[in-house]
mmCIF file of the C-alpha atoms, coordinates in Angstrom:
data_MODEL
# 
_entry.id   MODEL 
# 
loop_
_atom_site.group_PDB 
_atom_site.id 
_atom_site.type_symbol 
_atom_site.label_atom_id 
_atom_site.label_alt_id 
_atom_site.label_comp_id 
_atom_site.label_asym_id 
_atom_site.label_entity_id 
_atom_site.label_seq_id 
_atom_site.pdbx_PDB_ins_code 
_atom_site.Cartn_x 
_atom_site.Cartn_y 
_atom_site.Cartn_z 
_atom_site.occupancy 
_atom_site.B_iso_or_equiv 
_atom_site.pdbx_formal_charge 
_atom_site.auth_seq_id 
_atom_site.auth_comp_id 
_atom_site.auth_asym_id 
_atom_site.auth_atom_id 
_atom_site.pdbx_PDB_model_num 
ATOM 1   C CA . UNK A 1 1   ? 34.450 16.467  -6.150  1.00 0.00 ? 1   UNK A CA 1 
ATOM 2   C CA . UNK A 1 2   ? 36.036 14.425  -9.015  1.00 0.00 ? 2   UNK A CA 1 
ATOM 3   C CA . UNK A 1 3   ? 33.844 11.009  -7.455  1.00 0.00 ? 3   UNK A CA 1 
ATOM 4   C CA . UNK A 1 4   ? 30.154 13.411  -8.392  1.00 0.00 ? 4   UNK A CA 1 
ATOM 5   C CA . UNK A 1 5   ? 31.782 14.756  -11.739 1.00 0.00 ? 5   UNK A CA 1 
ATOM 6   C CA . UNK A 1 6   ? 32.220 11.115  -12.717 1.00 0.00 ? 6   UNK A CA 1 
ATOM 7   C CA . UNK A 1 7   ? 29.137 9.979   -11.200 1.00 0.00 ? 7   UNK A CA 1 
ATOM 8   C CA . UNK A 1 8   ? 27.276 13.348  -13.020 1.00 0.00 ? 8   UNK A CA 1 
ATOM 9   C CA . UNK A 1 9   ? 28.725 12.122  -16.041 1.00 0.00 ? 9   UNK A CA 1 
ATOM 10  C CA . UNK A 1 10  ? 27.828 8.728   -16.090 1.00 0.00 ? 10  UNK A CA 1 
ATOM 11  C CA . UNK A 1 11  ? 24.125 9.645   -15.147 1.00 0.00 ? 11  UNK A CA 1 
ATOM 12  C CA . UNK A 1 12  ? 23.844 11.620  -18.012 1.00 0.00 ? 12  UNK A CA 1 
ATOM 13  C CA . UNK A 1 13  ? 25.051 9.405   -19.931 1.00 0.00 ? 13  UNK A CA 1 
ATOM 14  C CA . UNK A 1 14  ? 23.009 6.254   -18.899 1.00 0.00 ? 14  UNK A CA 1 
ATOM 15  C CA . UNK A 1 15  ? 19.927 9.063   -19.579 1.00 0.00 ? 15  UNK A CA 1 
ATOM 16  C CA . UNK A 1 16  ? 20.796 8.639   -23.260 1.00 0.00 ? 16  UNK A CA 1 
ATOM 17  C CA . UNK A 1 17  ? 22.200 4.807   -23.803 1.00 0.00 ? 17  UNK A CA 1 
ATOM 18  C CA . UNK A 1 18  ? 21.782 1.158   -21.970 1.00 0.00 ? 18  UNK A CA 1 
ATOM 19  C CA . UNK A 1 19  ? 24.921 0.710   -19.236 1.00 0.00 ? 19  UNK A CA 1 
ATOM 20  C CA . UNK A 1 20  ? 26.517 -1.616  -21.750 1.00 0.00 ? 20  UNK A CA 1 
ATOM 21  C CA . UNK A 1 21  ? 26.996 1.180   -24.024 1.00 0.00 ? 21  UNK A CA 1 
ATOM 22  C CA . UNK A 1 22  ? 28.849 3.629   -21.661 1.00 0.00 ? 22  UNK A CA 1 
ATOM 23  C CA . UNK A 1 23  ? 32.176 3.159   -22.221 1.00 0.00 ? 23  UNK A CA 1 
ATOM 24  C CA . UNK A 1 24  ? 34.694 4.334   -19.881 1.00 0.00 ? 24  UNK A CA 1 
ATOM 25  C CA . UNK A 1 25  ? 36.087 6.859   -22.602 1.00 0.00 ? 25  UNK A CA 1 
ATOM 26  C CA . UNK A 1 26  ? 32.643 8.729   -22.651 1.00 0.00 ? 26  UNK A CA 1 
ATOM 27  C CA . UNK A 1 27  ? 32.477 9.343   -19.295 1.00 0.00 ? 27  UNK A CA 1 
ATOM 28  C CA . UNK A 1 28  ? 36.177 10.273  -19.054 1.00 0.00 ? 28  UNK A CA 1 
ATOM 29  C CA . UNK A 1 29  ? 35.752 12.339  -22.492 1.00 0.00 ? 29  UNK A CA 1 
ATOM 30  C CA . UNK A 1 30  ? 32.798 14.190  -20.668 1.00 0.00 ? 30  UNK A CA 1 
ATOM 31  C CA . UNK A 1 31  ? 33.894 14.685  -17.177 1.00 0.00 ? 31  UNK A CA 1 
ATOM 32  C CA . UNK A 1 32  ? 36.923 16.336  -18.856 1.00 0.00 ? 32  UNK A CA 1 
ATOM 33  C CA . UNK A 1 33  ? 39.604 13.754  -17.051 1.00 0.00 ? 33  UNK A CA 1 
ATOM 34  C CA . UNK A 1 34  ? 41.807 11.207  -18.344 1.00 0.00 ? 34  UNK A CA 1 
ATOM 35  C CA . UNK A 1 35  ? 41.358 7.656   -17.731 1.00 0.00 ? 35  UNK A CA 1 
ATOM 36  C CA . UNK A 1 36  ? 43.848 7.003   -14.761 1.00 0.00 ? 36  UNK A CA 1 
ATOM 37  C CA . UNK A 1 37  ? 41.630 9.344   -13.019 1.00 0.00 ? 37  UNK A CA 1 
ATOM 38  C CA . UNK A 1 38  ? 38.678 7.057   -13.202 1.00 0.00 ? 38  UNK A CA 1 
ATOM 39  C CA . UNK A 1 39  ? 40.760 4.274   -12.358 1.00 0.00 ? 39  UNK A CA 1 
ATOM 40  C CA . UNK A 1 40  ? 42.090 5.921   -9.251  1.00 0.00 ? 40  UNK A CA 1 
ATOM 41  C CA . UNK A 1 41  ? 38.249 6.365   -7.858  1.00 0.00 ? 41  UNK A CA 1 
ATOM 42  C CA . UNK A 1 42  ? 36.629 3.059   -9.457  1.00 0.00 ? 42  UNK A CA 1 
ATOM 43  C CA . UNK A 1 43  ? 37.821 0.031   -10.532 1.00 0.00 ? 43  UNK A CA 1 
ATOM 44  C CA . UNK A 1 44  ? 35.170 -0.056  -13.465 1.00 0.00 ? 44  UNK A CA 1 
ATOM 45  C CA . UNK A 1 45  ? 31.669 1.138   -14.924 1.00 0.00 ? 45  UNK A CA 1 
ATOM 46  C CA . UNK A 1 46  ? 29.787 -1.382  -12.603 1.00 0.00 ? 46  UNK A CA 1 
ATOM 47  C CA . UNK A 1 47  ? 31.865 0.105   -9.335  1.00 0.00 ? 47  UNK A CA 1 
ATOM 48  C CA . UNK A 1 48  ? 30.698 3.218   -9.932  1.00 0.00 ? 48  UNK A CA 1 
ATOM 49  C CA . UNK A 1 49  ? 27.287 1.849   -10.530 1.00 0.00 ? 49  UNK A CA 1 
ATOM 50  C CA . UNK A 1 50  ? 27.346 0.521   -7.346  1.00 0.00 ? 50  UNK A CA 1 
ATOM 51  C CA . UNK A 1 51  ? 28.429 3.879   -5.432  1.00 0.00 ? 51  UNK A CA 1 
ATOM 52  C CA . UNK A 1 52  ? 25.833 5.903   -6.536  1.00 0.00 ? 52  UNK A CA 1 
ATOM 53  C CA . UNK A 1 53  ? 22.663 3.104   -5.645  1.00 0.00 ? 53  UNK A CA 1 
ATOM 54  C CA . UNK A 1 54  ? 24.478 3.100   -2.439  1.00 0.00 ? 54  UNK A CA 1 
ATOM 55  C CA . UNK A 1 55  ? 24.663 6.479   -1.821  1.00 0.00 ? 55  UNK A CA 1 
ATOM 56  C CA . UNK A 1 56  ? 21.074 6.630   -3.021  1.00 0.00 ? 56  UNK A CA 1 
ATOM 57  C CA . UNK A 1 57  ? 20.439 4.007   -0.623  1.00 0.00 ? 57  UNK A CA 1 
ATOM 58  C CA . UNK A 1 58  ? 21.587 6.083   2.230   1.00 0.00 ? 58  UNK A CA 1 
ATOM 59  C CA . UNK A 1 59  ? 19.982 9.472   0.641   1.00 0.00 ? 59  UNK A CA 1 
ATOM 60  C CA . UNK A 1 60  ? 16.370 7.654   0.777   1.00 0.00 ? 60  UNK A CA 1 
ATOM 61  C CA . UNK A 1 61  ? 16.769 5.609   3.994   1.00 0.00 ? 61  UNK A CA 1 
ATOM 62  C CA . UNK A 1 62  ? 18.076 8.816   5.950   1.00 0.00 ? 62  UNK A CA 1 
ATOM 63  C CA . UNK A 1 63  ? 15.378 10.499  4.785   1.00 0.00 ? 63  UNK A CA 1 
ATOM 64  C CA . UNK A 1 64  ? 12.713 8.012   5.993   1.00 0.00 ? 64  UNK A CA 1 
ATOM 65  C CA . UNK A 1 65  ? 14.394 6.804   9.378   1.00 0.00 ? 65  UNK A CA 1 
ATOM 66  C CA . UNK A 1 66  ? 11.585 7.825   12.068  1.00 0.00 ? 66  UNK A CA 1 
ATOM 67  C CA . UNK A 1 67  ? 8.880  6.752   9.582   1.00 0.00 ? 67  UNK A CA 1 
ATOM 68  C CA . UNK A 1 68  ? 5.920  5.235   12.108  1.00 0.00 ? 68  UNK A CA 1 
ATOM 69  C CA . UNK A 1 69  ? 4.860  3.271   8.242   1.00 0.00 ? 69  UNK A CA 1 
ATOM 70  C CA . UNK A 1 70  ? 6.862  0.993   6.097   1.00 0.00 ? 70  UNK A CA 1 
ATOM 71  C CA . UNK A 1 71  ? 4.926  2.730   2.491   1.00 0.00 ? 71  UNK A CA 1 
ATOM 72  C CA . UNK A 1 72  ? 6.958  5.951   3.196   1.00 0.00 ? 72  UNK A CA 1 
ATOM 73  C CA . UNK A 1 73  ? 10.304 4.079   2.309   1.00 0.00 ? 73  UNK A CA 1 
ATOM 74  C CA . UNK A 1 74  ? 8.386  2.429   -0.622  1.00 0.00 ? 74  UNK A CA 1 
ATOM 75  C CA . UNK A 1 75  ? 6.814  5.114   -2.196  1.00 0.00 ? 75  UNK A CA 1 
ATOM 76  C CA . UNK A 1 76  ? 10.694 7.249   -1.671  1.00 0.00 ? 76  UNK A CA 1 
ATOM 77  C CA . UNK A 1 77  ? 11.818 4.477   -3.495  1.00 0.00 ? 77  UNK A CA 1 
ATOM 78  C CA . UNK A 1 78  ? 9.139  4.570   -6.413  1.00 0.00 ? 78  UNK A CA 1 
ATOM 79  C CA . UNK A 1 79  ? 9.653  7.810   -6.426  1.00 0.00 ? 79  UNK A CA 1 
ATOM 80  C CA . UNK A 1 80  ? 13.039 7.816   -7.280  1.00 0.00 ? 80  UNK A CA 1 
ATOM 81  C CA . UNK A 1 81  ? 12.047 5.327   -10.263 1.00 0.00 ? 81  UNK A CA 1 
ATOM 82  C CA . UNK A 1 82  ? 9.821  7.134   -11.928 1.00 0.00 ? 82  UNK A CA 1 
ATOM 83  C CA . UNK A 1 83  ? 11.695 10.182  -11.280 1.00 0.00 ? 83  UNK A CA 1 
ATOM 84  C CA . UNK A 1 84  ? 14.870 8.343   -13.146 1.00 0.00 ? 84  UNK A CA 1 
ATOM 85  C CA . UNK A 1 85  ? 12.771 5.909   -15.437 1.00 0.00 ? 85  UNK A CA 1 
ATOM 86  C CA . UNK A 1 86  ? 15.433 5.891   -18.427 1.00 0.00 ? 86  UNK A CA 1 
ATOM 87  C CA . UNK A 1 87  ? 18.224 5.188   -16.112 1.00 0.00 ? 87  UNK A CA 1 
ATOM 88  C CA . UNK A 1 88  ? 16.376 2.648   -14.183 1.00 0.00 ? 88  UNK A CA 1 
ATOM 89  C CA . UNK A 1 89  ? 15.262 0.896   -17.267 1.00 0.00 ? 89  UNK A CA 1 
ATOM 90  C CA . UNK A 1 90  ? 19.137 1.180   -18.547 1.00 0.00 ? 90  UNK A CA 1 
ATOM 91  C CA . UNK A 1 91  ? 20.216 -0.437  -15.414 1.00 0.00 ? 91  UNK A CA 1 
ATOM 92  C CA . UNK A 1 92  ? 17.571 -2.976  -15.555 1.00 0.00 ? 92  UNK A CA 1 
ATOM 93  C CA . UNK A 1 93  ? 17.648 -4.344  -18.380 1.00 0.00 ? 93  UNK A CA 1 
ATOM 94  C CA . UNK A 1 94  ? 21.782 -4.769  -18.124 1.00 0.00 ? 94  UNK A CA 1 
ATOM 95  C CA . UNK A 1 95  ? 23.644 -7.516  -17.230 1.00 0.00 ? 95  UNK A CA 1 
ATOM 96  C CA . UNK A 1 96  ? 24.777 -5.815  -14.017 1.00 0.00 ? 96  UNK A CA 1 
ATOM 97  C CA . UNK A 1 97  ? 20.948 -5.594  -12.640 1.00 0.00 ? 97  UNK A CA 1 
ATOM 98  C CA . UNK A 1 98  ? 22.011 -7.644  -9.553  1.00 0.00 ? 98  UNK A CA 1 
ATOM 99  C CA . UNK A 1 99  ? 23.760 -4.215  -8.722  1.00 0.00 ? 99  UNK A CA 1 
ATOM 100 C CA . UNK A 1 100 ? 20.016 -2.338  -8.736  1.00 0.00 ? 100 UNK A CA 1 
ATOM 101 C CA . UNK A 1 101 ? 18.526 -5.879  -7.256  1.00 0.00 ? 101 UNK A CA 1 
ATOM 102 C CA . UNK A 1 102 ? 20.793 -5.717  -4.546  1.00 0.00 ? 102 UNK A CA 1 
ATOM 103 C CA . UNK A 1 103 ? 20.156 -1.662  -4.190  1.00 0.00 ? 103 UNK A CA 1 
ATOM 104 C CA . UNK A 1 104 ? 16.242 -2.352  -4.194  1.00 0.00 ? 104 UNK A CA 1 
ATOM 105 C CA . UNK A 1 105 ? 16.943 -5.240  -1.125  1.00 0.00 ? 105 UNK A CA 1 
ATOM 106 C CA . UNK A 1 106 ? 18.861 -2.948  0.675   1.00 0.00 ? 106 UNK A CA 1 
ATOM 107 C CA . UNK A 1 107 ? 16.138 -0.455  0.801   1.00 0.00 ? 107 UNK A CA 1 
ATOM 108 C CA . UNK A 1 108 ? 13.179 -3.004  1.701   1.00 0.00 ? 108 UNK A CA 1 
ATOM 109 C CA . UNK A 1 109 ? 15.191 -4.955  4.561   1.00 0.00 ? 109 UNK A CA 1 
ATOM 110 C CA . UNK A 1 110 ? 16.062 -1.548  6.189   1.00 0.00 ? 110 UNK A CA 1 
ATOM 111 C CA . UNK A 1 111 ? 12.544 0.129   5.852   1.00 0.00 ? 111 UNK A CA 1 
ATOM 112 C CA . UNK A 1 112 ? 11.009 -3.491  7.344   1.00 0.00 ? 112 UNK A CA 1 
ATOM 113 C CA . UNK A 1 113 ? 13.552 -4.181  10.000  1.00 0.00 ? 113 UNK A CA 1 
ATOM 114 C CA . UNK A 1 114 ? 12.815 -0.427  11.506  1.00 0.00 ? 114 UNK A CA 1 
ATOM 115 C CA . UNK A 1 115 ? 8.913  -0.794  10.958  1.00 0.00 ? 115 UNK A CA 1 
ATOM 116 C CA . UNK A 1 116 ? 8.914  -4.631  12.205  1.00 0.00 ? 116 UNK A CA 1 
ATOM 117 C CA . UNK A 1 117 ? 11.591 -3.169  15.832  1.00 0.00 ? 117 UNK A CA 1 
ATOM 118 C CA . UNK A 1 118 ? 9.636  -0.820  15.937  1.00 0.00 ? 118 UNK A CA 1 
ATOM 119 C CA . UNK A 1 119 ? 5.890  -2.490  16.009  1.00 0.00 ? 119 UNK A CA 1 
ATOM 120 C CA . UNK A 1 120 ? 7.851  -5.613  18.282  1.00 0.00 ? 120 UNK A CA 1 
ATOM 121 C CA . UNK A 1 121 ? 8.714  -2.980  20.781  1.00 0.00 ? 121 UNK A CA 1 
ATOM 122 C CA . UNK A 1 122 ? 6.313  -4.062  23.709  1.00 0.00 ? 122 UNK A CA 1 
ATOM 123 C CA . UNK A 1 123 ? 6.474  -7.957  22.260  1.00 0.00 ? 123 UNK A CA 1 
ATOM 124 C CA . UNK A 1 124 ? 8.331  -10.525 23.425  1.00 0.00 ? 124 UNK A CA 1 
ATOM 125 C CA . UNK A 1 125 ? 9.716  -12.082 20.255  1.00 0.00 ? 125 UNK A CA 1 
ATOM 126 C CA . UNK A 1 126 ? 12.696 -13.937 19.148  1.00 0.00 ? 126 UNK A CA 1 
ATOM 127 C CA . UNK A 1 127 ? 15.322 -12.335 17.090  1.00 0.00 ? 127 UNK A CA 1 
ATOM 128 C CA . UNK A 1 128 ? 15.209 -14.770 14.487  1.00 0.00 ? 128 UNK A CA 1 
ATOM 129 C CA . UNK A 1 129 ? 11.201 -14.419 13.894  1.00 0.00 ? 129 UNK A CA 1 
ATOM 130 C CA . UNK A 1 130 ? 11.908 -10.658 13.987  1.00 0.00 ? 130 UNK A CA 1 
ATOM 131 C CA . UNK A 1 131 ? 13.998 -11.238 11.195  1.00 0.00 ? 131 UNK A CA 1 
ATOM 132 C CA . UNK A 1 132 ? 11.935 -14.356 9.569   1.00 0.00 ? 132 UNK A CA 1 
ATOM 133 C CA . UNK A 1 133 ? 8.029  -11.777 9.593   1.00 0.00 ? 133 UNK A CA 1 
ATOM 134 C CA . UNK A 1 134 ? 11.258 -8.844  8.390   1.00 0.00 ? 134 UNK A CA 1 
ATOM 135 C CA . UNK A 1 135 ? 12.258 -11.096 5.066   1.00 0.00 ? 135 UNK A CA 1 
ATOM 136 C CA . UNK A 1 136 ? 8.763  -12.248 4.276   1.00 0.00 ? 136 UNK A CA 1 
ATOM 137 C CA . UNK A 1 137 ? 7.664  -8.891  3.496   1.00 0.00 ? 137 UNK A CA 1 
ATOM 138 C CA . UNK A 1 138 ? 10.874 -7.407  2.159   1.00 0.00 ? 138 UNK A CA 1 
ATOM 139 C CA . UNK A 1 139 ? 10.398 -10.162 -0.286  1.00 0.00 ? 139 UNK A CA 1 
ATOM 140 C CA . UNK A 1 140 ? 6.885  -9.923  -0.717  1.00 0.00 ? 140 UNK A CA 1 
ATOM 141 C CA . UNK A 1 141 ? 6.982  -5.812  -1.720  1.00 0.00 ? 141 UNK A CA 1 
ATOM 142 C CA . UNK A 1 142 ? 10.246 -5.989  -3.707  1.00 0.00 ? 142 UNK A CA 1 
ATOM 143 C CA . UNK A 1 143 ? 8.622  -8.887  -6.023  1.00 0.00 ? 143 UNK A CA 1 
ATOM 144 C CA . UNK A 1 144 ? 5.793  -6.605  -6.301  1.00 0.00 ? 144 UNK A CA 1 
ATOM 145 C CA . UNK A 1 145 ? 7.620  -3.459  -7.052  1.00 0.00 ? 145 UNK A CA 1 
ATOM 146 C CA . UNK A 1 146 ? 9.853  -5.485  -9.750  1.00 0.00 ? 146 UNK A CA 1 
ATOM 147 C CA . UNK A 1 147 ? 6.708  -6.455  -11.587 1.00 0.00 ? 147 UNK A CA 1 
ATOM 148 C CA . UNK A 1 148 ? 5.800  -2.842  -11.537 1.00 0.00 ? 148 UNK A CA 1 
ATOM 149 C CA . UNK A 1 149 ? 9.398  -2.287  -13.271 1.00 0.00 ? 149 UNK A CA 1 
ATOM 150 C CA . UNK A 1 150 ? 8.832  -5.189  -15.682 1.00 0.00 ? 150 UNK A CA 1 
ATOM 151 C CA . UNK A 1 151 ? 5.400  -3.693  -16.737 1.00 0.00 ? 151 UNK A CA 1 
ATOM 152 C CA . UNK A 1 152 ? 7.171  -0.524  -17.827 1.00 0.00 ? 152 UNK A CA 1 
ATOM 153 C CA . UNK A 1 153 ? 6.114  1.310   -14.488 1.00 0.00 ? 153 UNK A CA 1 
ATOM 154 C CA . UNK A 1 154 ? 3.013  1.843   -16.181 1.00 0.00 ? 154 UNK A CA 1 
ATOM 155 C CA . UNK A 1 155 ? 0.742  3.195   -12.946 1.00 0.00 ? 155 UNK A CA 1 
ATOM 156 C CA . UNK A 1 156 ? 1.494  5.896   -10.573 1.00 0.00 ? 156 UNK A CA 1 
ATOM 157 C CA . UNK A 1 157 ? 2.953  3.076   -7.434  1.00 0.00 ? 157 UNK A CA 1 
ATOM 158 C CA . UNK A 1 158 ? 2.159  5.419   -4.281  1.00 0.00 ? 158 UNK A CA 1 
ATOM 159 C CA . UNK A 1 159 ? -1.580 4.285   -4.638  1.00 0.00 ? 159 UNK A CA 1 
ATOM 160 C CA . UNK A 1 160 ? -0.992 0.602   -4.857  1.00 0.00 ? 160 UNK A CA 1 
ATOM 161 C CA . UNK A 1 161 ? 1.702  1.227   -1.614  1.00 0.00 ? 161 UNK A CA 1 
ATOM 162 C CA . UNK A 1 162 ? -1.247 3.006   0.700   1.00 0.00 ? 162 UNK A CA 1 
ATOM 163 C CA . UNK A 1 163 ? -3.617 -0.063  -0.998  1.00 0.00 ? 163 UNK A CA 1 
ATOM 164 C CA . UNK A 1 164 ? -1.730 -2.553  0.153   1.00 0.00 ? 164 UNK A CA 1 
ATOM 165 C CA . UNK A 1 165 ? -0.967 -0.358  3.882   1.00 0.00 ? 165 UNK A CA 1 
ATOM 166 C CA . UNK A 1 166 ? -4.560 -0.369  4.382   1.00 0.00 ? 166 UNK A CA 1 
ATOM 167 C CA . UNK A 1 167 ? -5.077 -3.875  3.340   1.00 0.00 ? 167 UNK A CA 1 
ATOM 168 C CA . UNK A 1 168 ? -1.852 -5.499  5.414   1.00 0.00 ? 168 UNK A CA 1 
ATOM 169 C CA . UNK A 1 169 ? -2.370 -2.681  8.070   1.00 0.00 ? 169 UNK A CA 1 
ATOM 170 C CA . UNK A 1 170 ? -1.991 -5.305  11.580  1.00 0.00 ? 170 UNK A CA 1 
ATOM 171 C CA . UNK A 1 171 ? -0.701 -8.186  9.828   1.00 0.00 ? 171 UNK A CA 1 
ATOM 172 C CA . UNK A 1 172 ? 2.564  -7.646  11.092  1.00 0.00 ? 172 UNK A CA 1 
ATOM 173 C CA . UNK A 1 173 ? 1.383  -6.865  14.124  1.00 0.00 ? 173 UNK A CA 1 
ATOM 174 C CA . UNK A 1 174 ? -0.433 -10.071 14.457  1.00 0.00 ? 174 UNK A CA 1 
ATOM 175 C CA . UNK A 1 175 ? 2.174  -12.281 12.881  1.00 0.00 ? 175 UNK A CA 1 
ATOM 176 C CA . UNK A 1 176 ? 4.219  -10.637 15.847  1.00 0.00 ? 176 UNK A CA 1 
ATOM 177 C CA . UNK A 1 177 ? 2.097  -11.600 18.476  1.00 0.00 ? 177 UNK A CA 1 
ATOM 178 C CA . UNK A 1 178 ? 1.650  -15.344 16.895  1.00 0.00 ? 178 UNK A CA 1 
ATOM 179 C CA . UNK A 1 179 ? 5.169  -15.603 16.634  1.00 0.00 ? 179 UNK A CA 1 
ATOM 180 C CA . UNK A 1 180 ? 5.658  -14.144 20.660  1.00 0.00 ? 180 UNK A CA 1 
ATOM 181 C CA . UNK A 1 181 ? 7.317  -16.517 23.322  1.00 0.00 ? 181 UNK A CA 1 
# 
C-alpha cells in the first residue's frame, strides 16, 4: 500500500515537473511519510522509476499475451503514451531515459518473441534465427515508435501500427521459412 502511495505521488508529480525536478521531499511531503519510509521501499527517485515501467510492463504484456498480431502490444503501448504524454515526455527528456528505453525494449522483445514462437510453430528453425528475425523487428518498431516520441507524438500511432501490419503482414513468416533448416 505505502509502494502505490509513493508511486501515486510521484506520478502526480512528474504530471506537473521534468523527473529532475522531483525531489524526494515532494513526494515524501505529499504521500504524507517521512523520508526513511521511502528509503525503506526504494533506494532513490530513479528506483522507483523503474518499478512502476516494470509493473507497467507486466500490466500491458499480460494484457496482450494470446494476441494472434504483434500491433496489439504496440498500439497498448502507444496507448499508454499518449494516455500519459506529460509524464512520458518528463521521463524522456531526463537523464534517466535509459530507464523508459529499457521499459519500451522490454515490451517489443516480449510482444515479437510470442508473435515470431508463435508463427515458427510448424517451422523448423534454429533458436538463434528465432531470436536474430525476433531483434530485427523489435529494433525496427521501437526506432520507429521513438521517432514518434521525438516528433512530440504528433499523430494518432494505432494507424501507422495496422499500416505497417498490412504492409509487413508475411514477412516474418517468410524470413522464417528462409531462415528454416
Amino acid at each position: 500500500m505505502t509502494k502505490k502511495a509513493i508511486a501515486n505521488s510521484f506520478l502526480g508529480l512528474l504530471q506537473e515537473k521534468p523527473l529532475e525536478k522531483i525531489t524526494v521531499k515532494e513526494i515524501v511531503e505529499d504521500c504524507g511519510i517521512n523520508r526513511n519510509t521511502f528509503y525503506y521501499h526504494f533506494d532513490d527517485i530513479p528506483s522507483l522509476l523503474e518499478l512502476i515501467l516494470r509493473e507497467e510492463t507486466e500490466r500491458v504484456l499480460g494484457e496482450h499475451l494470446g494476441e494472434e498480431s504483434w500491433e496489439e502490444g504496440f498500439i497498448a503501448a502507444a496507448r499508454f503514451a499518449l494516455e500519459n504524454k506529460k509524464i512520458i515526455y518528463h521521463i524522456y527528456n531526463s537523464v534517466n531515459r535509459e530507464i523508459f528505453e529499457r521499459y519500451l525494449n522490454r515490451i517489443a522483445q516480449d510482444v515479437m518473441d510470442r508473435f515470431v514462437g508463435k508463427v515458427s510453430e510448424r517451422i523448423n528453425v534454429s533458436a538463434e534465427d528465432k531470436k536474430l528475425i525476433a531483434a530485427f523487428y523489435k529494433s525496427a518498431l521501437t526506432g520507429m515508435i521513438m521517432d514518434w516520441l521525438a516528433s512530440g507524438m504528433q499523430y494518432e500511432p494505432e494507424p501507422l501500427i495496422r499500416r505497417l501490419g498490412t504492409m509487413l503482414d508475411g514477412e516474418i513468416l517468410r524470413a522464417l521459412e528462409r531462415a528454416a533448416v
